[in-house]
N, C-alpha and C positions, 0 to 999 in steps of 0.2 A: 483340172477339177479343183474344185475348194477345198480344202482341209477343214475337217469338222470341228478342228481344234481353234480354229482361225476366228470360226463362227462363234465361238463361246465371248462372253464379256471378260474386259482385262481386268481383273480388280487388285490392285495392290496388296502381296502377300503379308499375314499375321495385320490387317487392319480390323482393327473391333470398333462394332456402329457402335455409334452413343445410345443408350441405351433411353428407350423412349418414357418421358414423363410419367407416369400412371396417373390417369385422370387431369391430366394437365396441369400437375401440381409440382412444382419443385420442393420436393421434400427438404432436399440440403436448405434451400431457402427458410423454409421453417425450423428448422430443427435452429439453424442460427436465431434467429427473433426468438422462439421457445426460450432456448439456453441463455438470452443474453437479458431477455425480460426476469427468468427468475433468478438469476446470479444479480441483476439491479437490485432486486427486493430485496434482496436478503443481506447484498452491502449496506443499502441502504437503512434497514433495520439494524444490523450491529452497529454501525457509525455513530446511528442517532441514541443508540442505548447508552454507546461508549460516553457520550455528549452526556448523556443524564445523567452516569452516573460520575463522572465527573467534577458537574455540579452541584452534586451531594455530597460529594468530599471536601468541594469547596464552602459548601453552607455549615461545616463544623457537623457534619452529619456520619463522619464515619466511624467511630465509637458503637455507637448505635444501630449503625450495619454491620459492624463485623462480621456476623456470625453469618449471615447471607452471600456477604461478597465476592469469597470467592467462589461460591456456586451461580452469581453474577459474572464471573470474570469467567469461568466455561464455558456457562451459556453463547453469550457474544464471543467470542473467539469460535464456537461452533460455527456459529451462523458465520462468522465474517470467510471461515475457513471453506466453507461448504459454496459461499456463496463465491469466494476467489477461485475454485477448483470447477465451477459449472463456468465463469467467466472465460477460464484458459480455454477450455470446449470449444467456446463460442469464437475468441477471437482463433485460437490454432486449430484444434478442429473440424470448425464449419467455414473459416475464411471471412470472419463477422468483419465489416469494415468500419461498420459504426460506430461499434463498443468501444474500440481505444480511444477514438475520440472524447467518449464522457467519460472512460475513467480518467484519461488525462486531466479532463475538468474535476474527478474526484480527486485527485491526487496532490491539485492546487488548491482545492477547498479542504484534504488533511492539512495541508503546509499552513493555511490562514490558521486552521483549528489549532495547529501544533504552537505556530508564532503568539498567537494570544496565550493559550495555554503558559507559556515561556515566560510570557509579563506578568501574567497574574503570580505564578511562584515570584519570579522575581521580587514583586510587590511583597508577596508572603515573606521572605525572607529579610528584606527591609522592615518591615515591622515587628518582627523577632516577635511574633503572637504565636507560635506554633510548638509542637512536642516532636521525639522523636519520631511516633506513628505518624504523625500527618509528614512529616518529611522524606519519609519514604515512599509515602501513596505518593506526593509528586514526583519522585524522581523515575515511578514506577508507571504514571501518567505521563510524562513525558517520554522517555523511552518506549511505551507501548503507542503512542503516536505515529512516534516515528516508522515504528516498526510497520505501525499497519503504509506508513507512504512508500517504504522499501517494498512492501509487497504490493502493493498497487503497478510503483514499480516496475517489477518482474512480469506484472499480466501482459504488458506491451513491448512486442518485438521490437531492437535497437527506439530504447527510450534513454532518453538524457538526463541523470538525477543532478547531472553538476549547477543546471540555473536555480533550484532548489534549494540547493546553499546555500546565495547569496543573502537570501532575506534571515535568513540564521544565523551568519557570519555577524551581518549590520545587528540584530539584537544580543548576541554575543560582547560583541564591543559597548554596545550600551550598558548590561552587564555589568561589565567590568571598570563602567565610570561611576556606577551604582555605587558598585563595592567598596572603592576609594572612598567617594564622597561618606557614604554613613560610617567608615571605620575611620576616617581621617577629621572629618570636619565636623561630625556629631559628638557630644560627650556623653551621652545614653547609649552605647552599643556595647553589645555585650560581645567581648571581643571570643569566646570561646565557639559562638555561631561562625565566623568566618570559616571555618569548615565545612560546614554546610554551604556556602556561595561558593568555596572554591572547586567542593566536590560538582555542584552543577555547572559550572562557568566552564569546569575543566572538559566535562563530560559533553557537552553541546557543542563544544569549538573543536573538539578531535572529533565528533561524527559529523560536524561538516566539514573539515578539513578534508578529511578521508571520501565523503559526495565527490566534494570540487576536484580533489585530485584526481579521482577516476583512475585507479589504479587497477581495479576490477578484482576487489577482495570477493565481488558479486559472481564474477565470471563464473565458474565453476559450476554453480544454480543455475544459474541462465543458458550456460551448456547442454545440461542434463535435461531442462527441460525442453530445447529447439531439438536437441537430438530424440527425446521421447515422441517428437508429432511428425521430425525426418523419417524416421523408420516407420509410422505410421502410414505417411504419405506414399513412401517405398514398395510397402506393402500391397495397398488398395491400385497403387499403378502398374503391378506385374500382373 
């Protein structure tokens, strides 16, 4: 006789069925598009503010902002902030494969922002037109640059900031033939400014130095954060 146990279907123990679409819709699918369409907007709105107001530091305009600015310099860091934290969602949370792509392209359009940025002081600093407030907003413009391409950065799993450098390096050295030429071959320079080109010269060739050499002063962030979506992922698969 047959065994009744025989007659049963074999199904492989502890297997759990996929769990069926609701209404044919892949949710994770949307929830990536959702999260990566409004983390775009909202980079893309601080970036362009940061760009304006930039520009009005450079039109001899900021005297006459003061008093708003730094309620200007929260605002956009909100947004850039809010908009890199829906970002991370999308690429480690949802699995977006799209997003790193454009932020990569956002990352090389901070680098051109940050490289012009870098001439135009330059230029500032060669025509010795400037006070000590304006010489802080650029050094405070440039370092906020950078900062935002560091964290562009960080949105993208095993990303390379070392090719990054090199266009920084080449204006760096340029730089530094700048500074020669107007304190060596000019007899209008006011030699108590060279503090001011050494302080940026200095400052821009040790944070690329530090890109290119990839020593991973980054590593530690970039830890905390792959381990924050591992244990995620740990989670949702037991």
């Amino acid at each position: 006789m047959t065994d009744p146990k025989d007659a049963l279907p074999k199904v492989p123990p502890f297997l759990k069925p996929e769990p069926p679409h609701k209404n044919g819709v892949d949710m994770r699918g949307m929830l990536s598009l959702a999260t990566m369409l409004v983390s775009l907007a909202a980079l893309t709105l601080s970036m362009g503010g940061a760009a304006k107001l930039m520009l009005d530091i450079f039109g001899e305009g900021l005297v006459n902002n003061l008093d708003g600015l730094f309620v200007k310099v929260i605002v956009l860091g909100f947004a850039f902030f809010f908009g890199w934290g829906v970002g991370l969602a999308s690429i480690r949370g949802f699995g977006n494969l799209i997003y790193p792509i454009i932020i990569n392209i956002y990352a090389w359009a901070c680098l051109i922002a940050v490289s012009i940025l870098y001439m135009k002081v330059m230029k500032k600093l060669f025509d010795q037109r400037y006070d000590g407030l304006h010489f802080w907003a650029y050094l405070i413009m440039l370092l906020g640059g950078l900062f935002v391409l560091i964290w562009l950065h960080l949105l993208v799993e095993d990303h390379d900031l070392r090719p990054f450098a090199i266009p920084l390096l080449i204006i760096g050295v340029l730089h530094l033939f700048v500074i020669i030429y107007r304190y060596v071959f000019t007899s209008d320079a006011n030699g108590m400014l060279v503090l001011c080109d050494f302080t940026v010269f200095i400052m821009m060739i040790s944070i690329s130095a530090l890109m290119l050499r990839h020593i991973g002063i980054l590593s530690p962030l970039r830890y905390w954060i792959n381990g924050m979506f591992m244990k995620k992922n740990e989670t949702e698969a037991e």
